[in-house]
C-alpha positions, 0 to 999 in steps of 0.5 A: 269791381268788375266790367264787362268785355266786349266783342273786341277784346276791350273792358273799361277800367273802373273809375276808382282803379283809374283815379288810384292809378293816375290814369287819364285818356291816351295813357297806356297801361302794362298787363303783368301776369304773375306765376300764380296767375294773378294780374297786374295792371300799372300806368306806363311813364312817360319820360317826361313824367321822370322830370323832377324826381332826382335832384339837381346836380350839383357840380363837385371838383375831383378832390370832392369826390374822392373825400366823399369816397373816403369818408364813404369807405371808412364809415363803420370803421373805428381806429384801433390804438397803435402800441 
């Protein structure tokens, strides 16, 4: 795909860059350049895009916590038979 640059520095991005990228008028995007000269272009975020990505909290007393820290720190270890 191409475009043209205008006198002002502009190019329109092409539709079937926009709608794989999600992009929509007022989005911004970032410019990437890479060591062997290639280009990157990706959409910025918003913060409020971030909302729903992680899952909710859950509360968890300190004894949860530690349990989980142990069985966390013993995974992949096996008891060796005492003589």
């Amino acid at each position: 795909m191409e475009s043209a640059i205008t006198s002002k520095g502009q190019a329109t991005i092409p539709k079937p860059i926009r709608d794989h990228l999600g992009l929509k008028p007022g989005d911004q995007v970032k410019f990437f350049i890479h060591p062997d000269g290639h280009v990157a272009i990706l959409p910025t975020l918003q913060v409020t895009a971030l909302k729903g990505m992680l899952r909710t909290r859950r509360k968890a007393s300190l004894a949860d916590m530690d349990a989980a820290i142990a069985k966390g720190a013993t995974r992949g270890f096996t008891r060796s038979k005492k003589r």
